[in-house]
SEDO-231864 format. One record per residue (C-alpha): residue number from 1; residue in one letter; chain; x, y, z. Coordinates in steps of 0.02 Angstrom, whole numbers, plus 50000, padded with zeros to 5 digits. Layout:
nr NUM rest A kette A X X Y Y Z Z;
...
END
This chain:
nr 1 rest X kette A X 52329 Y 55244 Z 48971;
nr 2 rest X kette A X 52429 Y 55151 Z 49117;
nr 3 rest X kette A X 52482 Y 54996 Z 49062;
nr 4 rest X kette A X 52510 Y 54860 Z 49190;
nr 5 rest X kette A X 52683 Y 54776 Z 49181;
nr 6 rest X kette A X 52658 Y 54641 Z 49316;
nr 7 rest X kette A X 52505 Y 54579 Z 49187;
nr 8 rest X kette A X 52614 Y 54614 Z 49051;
nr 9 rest X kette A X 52776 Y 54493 Z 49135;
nr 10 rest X kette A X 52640 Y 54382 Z 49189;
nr 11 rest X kette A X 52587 Y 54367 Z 48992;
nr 12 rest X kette A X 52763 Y 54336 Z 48925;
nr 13 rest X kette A X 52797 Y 54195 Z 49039;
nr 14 rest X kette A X 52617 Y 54124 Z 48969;
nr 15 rest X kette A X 52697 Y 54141 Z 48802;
nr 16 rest X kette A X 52879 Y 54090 Z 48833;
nr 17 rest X kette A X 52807 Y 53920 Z 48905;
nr 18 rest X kette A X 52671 Y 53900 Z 48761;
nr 19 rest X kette A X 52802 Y 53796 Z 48657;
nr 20 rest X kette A X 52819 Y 53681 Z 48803;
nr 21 rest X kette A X 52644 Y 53650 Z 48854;
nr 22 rest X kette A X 52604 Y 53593 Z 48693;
nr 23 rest X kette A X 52737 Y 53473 Z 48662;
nr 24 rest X kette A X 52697 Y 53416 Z 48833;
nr 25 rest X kette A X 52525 Y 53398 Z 48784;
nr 26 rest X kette A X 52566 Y 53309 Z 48595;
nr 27 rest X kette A X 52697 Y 53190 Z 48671;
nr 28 rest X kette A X 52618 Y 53160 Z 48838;
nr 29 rest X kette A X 52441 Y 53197 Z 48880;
nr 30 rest X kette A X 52367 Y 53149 Z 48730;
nr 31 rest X kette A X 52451 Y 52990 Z 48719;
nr 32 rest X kette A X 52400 Y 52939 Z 48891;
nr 33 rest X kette A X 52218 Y 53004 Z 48849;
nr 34 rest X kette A X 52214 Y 52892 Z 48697;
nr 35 rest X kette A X 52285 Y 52741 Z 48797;
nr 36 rest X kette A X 52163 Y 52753 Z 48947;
nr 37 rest X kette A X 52031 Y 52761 Z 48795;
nr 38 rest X kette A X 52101 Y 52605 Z 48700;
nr 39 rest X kette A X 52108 Y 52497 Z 48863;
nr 40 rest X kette A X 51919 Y 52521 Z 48887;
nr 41 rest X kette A X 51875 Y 52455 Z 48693;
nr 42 rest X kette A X 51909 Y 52280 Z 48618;
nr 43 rest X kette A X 52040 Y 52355 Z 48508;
nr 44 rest X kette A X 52095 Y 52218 Z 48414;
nr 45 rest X kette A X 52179 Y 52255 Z 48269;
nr 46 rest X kette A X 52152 Y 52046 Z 48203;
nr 47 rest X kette A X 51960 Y 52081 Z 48211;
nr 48 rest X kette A X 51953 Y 52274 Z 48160;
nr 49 rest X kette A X 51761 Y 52276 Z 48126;
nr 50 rest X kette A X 51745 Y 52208 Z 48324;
nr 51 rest X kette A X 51778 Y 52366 Z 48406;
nr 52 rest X kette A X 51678 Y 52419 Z 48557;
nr 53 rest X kette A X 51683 Y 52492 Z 48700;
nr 54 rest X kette A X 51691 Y 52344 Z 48848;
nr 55 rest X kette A X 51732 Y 52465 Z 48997;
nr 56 rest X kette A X 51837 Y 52398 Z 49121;
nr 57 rest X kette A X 51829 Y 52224 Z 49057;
nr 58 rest X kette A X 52010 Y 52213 Z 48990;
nr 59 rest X kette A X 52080 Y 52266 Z 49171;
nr 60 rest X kette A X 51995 Y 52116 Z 49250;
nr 61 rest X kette A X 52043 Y 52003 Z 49131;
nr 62 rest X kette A X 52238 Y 52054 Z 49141;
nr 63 rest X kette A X 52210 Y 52034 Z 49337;
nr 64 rest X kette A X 52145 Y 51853 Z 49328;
nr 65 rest X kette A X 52291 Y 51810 Z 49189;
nr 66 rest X kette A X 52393 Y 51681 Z 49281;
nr 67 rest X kette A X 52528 Y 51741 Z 49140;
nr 68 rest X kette A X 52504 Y 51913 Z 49220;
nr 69 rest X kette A X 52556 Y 51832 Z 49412;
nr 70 rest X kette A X 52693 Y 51750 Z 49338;
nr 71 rest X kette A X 52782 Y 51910 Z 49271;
nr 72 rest X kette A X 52736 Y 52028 Z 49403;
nr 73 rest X kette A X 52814 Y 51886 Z 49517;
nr 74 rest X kette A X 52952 Y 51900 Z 49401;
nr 75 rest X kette A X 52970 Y 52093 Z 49422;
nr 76 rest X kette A X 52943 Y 52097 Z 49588;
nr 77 rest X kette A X 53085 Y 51976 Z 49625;
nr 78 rest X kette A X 53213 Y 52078 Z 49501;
nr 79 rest X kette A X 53149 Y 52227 Z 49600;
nr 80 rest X kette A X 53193 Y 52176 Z 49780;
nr 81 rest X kette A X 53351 Y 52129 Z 49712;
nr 82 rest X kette A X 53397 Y 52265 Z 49606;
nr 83 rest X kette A X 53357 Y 52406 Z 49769;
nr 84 rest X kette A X 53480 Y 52290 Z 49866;
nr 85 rest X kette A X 53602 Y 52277 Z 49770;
nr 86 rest X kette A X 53607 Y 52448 Z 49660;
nr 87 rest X kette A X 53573 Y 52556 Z 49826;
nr 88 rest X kette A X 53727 Y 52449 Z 49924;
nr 89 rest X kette A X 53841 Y 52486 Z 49784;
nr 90 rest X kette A X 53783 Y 52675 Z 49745;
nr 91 rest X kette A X 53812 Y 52695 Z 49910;
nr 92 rest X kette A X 54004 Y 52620 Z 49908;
nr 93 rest X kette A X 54062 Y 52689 Z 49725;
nr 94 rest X kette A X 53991 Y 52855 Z 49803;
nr 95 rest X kette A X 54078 Y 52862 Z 49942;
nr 96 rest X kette A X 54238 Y 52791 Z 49867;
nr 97 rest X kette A X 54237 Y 52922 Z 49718;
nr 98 rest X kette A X 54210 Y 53051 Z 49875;
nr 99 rest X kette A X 54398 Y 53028 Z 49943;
nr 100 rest X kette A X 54501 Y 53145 Z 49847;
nr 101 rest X kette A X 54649 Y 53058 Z 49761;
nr 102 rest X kette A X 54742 Y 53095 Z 49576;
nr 103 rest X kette A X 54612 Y 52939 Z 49507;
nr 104 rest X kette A X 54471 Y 53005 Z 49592;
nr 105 rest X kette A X 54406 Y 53102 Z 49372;
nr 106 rest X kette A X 54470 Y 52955 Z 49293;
nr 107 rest X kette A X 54364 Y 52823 Z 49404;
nr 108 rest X kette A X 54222 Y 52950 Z 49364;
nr 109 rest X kette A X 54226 Y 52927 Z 49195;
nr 110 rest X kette A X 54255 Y 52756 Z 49216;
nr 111 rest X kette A X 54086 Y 52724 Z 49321;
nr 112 rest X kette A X 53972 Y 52836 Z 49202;
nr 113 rest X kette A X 54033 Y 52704 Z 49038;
nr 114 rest X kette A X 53887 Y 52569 Z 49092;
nr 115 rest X kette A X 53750 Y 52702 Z 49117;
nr 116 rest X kette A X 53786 Y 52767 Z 48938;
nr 117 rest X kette A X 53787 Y 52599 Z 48847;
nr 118 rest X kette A X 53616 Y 52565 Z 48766;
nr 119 rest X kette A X 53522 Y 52426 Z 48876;
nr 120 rest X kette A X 53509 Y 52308 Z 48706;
nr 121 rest X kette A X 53707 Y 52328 Z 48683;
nr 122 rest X kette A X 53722 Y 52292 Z 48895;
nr 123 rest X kette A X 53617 Y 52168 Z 48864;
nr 124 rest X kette A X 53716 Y 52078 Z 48727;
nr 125 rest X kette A X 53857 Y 52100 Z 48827;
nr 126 rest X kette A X 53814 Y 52004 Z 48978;
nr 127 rest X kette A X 53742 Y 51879 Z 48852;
nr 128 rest X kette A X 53906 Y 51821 Z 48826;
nr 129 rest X kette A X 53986 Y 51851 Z 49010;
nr 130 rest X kette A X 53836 Y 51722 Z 49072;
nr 131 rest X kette A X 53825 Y 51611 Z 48910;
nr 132 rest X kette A X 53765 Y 51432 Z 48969;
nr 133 rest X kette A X 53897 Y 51339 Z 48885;
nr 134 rest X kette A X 54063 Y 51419 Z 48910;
nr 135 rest X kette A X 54031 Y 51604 Z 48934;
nr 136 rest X kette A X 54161 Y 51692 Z 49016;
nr 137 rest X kette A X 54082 Y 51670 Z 49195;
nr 138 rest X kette A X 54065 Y 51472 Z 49169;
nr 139 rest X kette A X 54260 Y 51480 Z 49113;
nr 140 rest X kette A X 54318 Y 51600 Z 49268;
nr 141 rest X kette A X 54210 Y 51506 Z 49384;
nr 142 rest X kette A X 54288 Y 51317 Z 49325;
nr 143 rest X kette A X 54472 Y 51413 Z 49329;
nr 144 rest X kette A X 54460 Y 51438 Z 49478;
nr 145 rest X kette A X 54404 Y 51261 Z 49523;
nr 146 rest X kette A X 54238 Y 51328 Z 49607;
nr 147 rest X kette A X 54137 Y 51221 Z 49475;
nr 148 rest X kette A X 54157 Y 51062 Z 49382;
nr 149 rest X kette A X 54041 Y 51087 Z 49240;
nr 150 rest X kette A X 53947 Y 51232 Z 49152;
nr 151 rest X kette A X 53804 Y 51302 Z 49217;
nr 152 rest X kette A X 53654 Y 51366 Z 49128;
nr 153 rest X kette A X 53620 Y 51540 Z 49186;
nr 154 rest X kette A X 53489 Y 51574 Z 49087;
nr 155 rest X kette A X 53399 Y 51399 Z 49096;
nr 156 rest X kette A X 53353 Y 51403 Z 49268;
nr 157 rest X kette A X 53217 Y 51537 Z 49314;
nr 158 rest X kette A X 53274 Y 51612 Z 49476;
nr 159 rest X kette A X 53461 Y 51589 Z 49411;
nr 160 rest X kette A X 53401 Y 51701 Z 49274;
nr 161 rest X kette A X 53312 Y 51828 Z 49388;
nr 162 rest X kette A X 53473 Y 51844 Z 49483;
nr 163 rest X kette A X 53579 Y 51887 Z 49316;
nr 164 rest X kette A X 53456 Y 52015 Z 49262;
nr 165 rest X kette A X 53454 Y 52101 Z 49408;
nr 166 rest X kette A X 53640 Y 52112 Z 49417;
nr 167 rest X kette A X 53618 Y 52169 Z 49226;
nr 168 rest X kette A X 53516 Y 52296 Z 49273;
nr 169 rest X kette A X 53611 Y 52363 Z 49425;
nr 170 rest X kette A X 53750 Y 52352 Z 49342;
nr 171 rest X kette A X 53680 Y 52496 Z 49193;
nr 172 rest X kette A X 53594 Y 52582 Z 49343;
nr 173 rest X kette A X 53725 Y 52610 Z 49485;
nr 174 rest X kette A X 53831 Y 52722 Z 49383;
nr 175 rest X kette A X 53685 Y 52857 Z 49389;
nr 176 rest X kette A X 53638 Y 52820 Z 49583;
nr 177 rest X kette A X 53812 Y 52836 Z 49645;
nr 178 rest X kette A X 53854 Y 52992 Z 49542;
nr 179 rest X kette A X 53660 Y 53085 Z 49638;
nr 180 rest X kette A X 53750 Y 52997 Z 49808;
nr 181 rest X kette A X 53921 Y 53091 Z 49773;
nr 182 rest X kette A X 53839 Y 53251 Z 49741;
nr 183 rest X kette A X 53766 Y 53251 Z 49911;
nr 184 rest X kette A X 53904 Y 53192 Z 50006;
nr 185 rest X kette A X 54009 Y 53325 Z 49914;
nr 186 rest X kette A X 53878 Y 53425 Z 50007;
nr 187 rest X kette A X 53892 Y 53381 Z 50199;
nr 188 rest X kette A X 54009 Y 53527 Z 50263;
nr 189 rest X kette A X 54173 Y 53453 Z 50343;
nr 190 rest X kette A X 54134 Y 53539 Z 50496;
nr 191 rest X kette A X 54001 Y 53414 Z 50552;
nr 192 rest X kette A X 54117 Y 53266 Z 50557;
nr 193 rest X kette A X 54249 Y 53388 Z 50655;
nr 194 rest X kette A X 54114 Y 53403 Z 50773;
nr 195 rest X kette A X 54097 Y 53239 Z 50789;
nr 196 rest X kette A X 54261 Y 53183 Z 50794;
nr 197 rest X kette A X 54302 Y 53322 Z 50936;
nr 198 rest X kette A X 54147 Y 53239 Z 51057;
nr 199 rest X kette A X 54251 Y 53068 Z 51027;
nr 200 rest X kette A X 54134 Y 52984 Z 50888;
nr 201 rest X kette A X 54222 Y 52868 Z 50777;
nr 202 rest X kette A X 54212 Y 52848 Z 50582;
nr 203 rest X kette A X 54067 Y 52733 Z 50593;
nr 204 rest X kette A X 53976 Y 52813 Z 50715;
nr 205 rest X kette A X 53997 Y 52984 Z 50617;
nr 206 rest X kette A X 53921 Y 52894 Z 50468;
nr 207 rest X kette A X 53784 Y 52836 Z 50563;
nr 208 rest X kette A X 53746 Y 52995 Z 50647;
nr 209 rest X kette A X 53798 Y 53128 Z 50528;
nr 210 rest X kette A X 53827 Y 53055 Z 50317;
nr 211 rest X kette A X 53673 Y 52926 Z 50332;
nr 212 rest X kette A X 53521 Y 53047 Z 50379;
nr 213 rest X kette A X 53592 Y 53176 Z 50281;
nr 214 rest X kette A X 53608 Y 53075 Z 50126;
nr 215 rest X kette A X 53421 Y 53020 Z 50138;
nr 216 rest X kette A X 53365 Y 53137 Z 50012;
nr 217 rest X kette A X 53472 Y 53063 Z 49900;
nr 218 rest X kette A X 53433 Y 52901 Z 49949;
nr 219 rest X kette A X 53256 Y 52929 Z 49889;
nr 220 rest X kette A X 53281 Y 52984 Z 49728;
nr 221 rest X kette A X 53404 Y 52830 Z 49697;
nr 222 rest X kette A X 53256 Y 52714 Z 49735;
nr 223 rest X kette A X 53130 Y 52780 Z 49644;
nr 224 rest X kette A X 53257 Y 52776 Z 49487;
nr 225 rest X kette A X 53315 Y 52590 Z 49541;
nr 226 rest X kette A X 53112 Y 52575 Z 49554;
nr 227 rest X kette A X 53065 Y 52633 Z 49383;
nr 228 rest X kette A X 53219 Y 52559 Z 49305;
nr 229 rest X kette A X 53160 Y 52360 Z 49371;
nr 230 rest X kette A X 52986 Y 52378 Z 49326;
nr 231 rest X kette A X 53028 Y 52427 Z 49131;
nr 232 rest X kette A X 53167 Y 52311 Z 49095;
nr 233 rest X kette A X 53126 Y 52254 Z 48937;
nr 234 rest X kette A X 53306 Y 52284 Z 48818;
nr 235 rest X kette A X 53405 Y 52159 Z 48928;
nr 236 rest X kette A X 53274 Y 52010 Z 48948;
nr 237 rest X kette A X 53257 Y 52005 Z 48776;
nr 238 rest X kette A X 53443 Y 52017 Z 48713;
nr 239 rest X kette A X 53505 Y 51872 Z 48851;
nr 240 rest X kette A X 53337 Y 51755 Z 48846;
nr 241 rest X kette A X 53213 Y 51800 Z 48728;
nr 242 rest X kette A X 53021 Y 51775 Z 48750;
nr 243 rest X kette A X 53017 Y 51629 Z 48865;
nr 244 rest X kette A X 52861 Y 51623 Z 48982;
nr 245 rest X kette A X 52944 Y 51590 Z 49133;
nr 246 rest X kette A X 53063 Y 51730 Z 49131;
nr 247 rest X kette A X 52957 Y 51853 Z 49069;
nr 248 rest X kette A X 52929 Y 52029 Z 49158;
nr 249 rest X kette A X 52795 Y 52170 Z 49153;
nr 250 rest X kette A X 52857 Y 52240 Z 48998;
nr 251 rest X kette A X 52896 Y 52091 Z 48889;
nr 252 rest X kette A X 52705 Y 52026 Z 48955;
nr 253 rest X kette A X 52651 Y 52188 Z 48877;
nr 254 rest X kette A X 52767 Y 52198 Z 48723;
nr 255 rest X kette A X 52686 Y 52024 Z 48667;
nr 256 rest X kette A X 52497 Y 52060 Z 48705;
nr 257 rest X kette A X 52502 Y 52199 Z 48640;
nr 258 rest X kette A X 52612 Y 52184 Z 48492;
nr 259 rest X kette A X 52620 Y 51999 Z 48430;
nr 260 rest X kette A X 52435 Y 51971 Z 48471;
nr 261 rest X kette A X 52386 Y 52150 Z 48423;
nr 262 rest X kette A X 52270 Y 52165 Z 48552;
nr 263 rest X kette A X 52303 Y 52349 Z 48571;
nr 264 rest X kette A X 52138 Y 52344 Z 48720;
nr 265 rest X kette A X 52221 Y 52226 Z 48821;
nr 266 rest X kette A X 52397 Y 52293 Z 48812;
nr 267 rest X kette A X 52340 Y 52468 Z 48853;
nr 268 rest X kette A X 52265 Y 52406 Z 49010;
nr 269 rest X kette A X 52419 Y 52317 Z 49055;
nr 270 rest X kette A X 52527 Y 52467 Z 49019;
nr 271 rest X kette A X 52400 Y 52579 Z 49136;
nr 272 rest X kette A X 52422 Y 52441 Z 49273;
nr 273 rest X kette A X 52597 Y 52451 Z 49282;
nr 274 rest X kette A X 52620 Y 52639 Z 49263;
nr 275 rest X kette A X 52492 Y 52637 Z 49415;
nr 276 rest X kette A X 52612 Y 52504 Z 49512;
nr 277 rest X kette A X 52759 Y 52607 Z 49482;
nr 278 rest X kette A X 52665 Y 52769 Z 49517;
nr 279 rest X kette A X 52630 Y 52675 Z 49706;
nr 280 rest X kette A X 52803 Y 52668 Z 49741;
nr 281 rest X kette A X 52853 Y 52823 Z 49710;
nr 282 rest X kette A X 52707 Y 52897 Z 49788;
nr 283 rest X kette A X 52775 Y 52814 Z 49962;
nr 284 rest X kette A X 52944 Y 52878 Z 49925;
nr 285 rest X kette A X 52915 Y 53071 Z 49871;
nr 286 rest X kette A X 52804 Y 53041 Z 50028;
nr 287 rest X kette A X 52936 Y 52972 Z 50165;
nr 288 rest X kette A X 53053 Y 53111 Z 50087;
nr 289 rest X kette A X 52942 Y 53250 Z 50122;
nr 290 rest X kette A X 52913 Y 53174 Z 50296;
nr 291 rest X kette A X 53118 Y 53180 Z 50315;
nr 292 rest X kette A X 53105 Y 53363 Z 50275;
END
């Protein structure tokens, strides 16, 4: 009997992922199955004996909730912010933590500390760095005479927006400039050498050579500043609370779905924004592939 060993290979890598596919299937597709179910019922769990299925009902009534506008205003404002300012500063701490020196491991470990803190604990944190009375930004700011009186961070909406988004860069930056060092560590040494021989200055060598080179990298930092400003939730929370004005996506969802227990509703909402987010990185895995 001739046994076939490239079936027989094929059959034990079957079996050696088996254990995966179904915990990807449990903690995954099922869940997202049952979700996209819910957010075609009335699913309320306040009137239990009203459930039915209403189709795509729930969808158009998140889409015509002016308290829906509001927070994806909100999100998209602490999104356009957060790409600015996380992808400038990957880009420097990168770049910085790229020029050997005897501090170069301890400023490494130094950087990774705010991307390991729990968001609720960073949260708390800048809670009291931007308290509207005398926080410690208030205090540093009068110091050094730039104010005259207190001011209430988290009173004003777009005052707010700003502080979260630095909030959030802040916990996000550590990750993106570690995934820019690793591809600047990357670029061989003989490019710039090149460059440098043919006349090119530092600038224009980062312009010509570091910069397209570090695109692929630059990609994968978005889509993570991306994801990261569409699901703050921990942070809003900890420094504001529930307040309509301020809310985002998440904490729009959070109370739908979870003070009102309209579990119909909130799955459509959470299906709306995992399609937003899946938009954006759509266009970036695209313009990546296009680099390639």
């Amino acid at each position: 009997m001739k046994i076939n060993i490239k079936n027989m290979n094929s059959l034990k890598g079957t079996f050696l992922l088996l254990p995966s596919i179904l915990i990807l299937l449990v903690t995954i597709i099922l869940p997202v199955m049952l979700t996209f179910r819910y957010s075609l019922k009335n699913y309320n769990l306040t009137e239990p004996y009203n459930e039915k299925f209403i189709w795509f009902e729930n969808y158009i009534k998140v889409l015509k909730d002016p308290h829906f506008h509001n927070a994806l205003y909100n999100s998209i404002i602490i999104l356009i912010l957060v790409m600015i300012i996380g992808l400038s500063f990957s880009m420097i701490i990168g770049i910085v933590l790229n020029r050997k020196s005897r501090i170069t491991p301890f400023l490494t470990a130094l950087v990774i500390i705010p991307w390991a803190m729990p968001p609720i604990v960073n949260g708390i944190m800048w809670k009291f760095i931007f308290f509207p009375g005398y926080g410690f930004m208030n205090k540093l700011l009068m110091n050094l005479k730039i104010i005259d009186s207190p001011v209430s961070w988290t009173e004003n909406r777009y005052l707010f927006l700003i502080v979260i988004s630095i909030v959030v860069s802040w916990r996000i930056i550590p990750f993106s400039s570690l995934v820019i060092l690793a591809n600047l560590q990357n670029i061989p040494k003989s490019y710039y050498d090149t460059m440098y021989v043919f006349g090119a200055n530092k600038l224009q060598a980062f312009y010509f050579v570091t910069l397209p080179l570090l695109l692929p990298s630059i990609g994968v930092v978005l889509i993570n500043l991306t994801t990261t400003a569409l699901n703050i939730f921990d942070e809003v929370i900890a420094i504001s609370g529930y307040r309509f004005e301020i809310q985002t996506l998440l904490v729009y969802n959070y109370l739908n779905t979870f003070n009102f227990l309209d579990f119909g509703y909130g799955s459509a909402i959470s299906y709306i924004i995992m399609l937003i987010s899946g938009i954006f990185g759509y266009f970036y895995v695209k313009s990546m592939a296009y680099e390639k």
